[in-house]
ZAMARGU-4260 file (C-alpha; in steps of 0.2 Angstrom, whole numbers, plus 5000, padded with zeros to 4 digits):
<rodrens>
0) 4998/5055/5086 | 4983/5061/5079 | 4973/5052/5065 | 4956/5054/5055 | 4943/5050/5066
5) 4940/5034/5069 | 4927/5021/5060 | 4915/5014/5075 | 4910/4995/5073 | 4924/4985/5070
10) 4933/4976/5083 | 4953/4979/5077 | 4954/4961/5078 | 4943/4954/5067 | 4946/4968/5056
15) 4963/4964/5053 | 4959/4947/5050 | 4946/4954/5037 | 4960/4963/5028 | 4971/4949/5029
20) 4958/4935/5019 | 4953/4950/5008 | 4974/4952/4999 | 4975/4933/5001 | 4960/4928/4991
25) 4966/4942/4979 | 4983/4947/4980 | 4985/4966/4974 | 4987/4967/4957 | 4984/4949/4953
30) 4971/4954/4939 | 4988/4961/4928 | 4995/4943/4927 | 4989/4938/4911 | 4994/4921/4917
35) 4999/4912/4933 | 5019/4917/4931 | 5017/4933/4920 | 5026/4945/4932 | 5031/4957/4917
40) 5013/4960/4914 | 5010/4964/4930 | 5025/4976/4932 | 5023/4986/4915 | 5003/4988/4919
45) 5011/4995/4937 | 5020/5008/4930 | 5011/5014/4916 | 4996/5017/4927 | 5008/5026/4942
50) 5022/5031/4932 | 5030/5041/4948 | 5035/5025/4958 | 5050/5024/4952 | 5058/5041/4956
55) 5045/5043/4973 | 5055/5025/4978 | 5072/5030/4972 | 5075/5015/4967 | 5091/5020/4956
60) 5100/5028/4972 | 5096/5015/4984 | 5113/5004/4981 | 5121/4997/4995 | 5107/5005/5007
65) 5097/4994/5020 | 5078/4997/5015 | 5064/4989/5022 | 5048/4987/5011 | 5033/4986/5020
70) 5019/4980/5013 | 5027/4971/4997 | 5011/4966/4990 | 5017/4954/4975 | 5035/4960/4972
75) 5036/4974/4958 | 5043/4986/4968 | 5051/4974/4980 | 5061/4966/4966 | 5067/4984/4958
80) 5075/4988/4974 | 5085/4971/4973 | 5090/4976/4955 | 5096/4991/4959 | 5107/4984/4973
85) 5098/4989/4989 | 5100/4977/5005 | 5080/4977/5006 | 5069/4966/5017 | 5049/4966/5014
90) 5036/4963/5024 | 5017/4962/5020 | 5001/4955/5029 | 4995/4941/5016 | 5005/4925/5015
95) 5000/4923/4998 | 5007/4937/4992 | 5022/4936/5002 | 5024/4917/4990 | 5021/4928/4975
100) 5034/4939/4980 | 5045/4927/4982 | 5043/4915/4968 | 5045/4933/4957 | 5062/4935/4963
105) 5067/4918/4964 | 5061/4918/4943 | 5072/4932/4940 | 5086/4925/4950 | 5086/4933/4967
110) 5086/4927/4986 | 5073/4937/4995 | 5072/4941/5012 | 5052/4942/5015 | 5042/4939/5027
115) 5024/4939/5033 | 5023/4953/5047 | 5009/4964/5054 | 5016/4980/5051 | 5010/4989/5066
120) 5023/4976/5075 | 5037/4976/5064 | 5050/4960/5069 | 5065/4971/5066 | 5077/4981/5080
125) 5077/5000/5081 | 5090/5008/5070 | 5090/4995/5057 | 5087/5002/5038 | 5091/5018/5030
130) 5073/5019/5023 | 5056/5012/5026 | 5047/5014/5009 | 5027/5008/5008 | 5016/5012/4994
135) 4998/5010/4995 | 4998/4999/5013 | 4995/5009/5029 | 4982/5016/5026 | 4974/4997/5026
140) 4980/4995/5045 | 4970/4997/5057 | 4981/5009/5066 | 4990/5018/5054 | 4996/5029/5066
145) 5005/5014/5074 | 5013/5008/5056 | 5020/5026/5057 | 5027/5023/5073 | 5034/5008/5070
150) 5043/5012/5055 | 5050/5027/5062 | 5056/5016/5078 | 5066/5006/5064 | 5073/5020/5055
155) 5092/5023/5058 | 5095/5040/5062 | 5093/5053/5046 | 5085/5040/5037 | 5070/5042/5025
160) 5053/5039/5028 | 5043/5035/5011 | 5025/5032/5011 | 5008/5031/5001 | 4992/5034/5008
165) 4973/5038/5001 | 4968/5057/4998 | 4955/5063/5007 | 4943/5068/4996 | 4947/5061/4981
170) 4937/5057/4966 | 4937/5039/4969 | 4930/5041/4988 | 4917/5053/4980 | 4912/5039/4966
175) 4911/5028/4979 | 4899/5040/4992 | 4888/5042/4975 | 4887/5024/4974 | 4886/5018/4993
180) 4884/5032/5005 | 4872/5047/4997 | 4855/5036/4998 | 4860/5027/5013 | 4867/5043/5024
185) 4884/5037/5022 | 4898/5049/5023 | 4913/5048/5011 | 4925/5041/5023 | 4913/5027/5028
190) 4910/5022/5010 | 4929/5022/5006 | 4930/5011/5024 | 4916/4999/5018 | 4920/4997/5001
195) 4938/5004/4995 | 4947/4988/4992 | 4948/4978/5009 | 4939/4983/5024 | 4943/4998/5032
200) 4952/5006/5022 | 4957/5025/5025 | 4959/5041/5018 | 4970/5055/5025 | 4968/5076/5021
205) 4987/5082/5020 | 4984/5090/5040 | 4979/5073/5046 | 4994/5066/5037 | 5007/5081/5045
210) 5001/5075/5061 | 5003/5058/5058 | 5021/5062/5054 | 5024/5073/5069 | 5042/5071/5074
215) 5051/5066/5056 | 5060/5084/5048 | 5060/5089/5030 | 5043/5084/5028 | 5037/5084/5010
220) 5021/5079/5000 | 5016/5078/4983 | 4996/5074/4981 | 4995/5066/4962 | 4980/5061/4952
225) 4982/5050/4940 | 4966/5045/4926 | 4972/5029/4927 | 4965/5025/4945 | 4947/5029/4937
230) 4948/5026/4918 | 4963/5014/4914 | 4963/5000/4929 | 4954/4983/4923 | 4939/4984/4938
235) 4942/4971/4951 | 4928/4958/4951 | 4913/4967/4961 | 4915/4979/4947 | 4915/4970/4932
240) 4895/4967/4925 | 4890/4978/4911 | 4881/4992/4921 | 4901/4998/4929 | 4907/4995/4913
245) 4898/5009/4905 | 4900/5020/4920
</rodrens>
């Protein structure tokens, strides 16, 4: 499979390892819980800012359908597809969000079936869920290509694949050139890999992604932008002195 072309200087190793103390020093999302246990908050800021979750998961149709969820970050989406009856498993990377997770459902009465997993090496059999649903995750592996893979590998036959990644170019990546990358010879994709949320993060134009994807059928994608990825999200903590409040 095909991918963007690769960022040079990171050993996938330690990168990964990178990523990992990166989401479990600040779980994503964690600056929407107004207090320790305040999922509600979290959820509501969730889906006002990306209000096209709900019908890109399809949550509502999921009943009785085996999903897996990887990448479940701190449980908003994973708890919706338990509400709506889904059989769901989750994954993700960061133990501590996977103890968020948990202690969501748990609060709101539910027996999760989580786990902490690399998602290029899923711990599941082939043919095992009817969809694979990951928003916002893949693009942080190191091989995303290999995530792909894996979650196809998973997929029972005529299942759905449904997954997020980063535009490429978009105007965040362009933000962050201006910021990092035009006075220091950086191109977008490096300043996006340097300093987009964890390290190495990765954007995608829609060919790169259709290659990506070679071998699923029915292949659909809808590019959104939303004003609230640049005007409405609180700014994690590198970004919060006066200077990139004004900006």
């Amino acid at each position: 499979m095909a991918q963007a072309s690769p960022i040079r200087g990171f050993n996938d190793d330690v990168l990964k390892e990178s990523v990992r103390d990166f989401w479990n020093a600040d779980p994503c999302g964690a600056r929407y819980l107004q207090d320790g246990d305040d999922f509600e908050a979290h959820a509501r800021t969730r889906y006002e800012l990306e209000p096209y979750i709900h019908e890109f998961a399809g949550f509502a149709r999921s009943a009785g359908q085996r999903v897996l969820e990887v990448g479940v970050g701190m449980g908003a989406d994973y708890l919706e597809w338990l509400k709506a009856g889904a059989r769901v498993s989750g994954v993700d990377f960061s133990s501590a969000s996977v103890e968020r997770a948990k202690h969501r459902c748990e609060m709101a009465g539910y027996e999760p079936d989580l786990r902490v997993c690399d998602a290029e090496h899923l711990p599941f059999p082939d043919n095992t869920f009817d969809i694979v649903y990951s928003y916002g995750v893949m693009h942080h592996s190191p091989d995303t290509p290999q995530c792909i893979r894996e979650a196809r590998r998973v997929l029972r036959p005529g299942g759905a694949l449904r997954i997020m990644i980063y535009h490429h170019l978009s105007l965040t990546g362009l933000m962050l050139w201006l910021r990092y990358g035009f006075l220091r010879g950086k191109s977008v994709r490096r300043s996006v890999h340097d300093h987009l949320e964890s390290p190495g993060t990765k954007s995608y134009t829609r060919k790169e992604a259709r290659s990506m994807l070679q071998g699923f059928d029915q292949i659909k994608f809808q590019q959104v932008f939303s004003p609230g990825d640049l005007l409405l999200n609180e700014p994690s903590a590198r970004f919060q002195n006066f200077t990139y409040r004004i900006i």
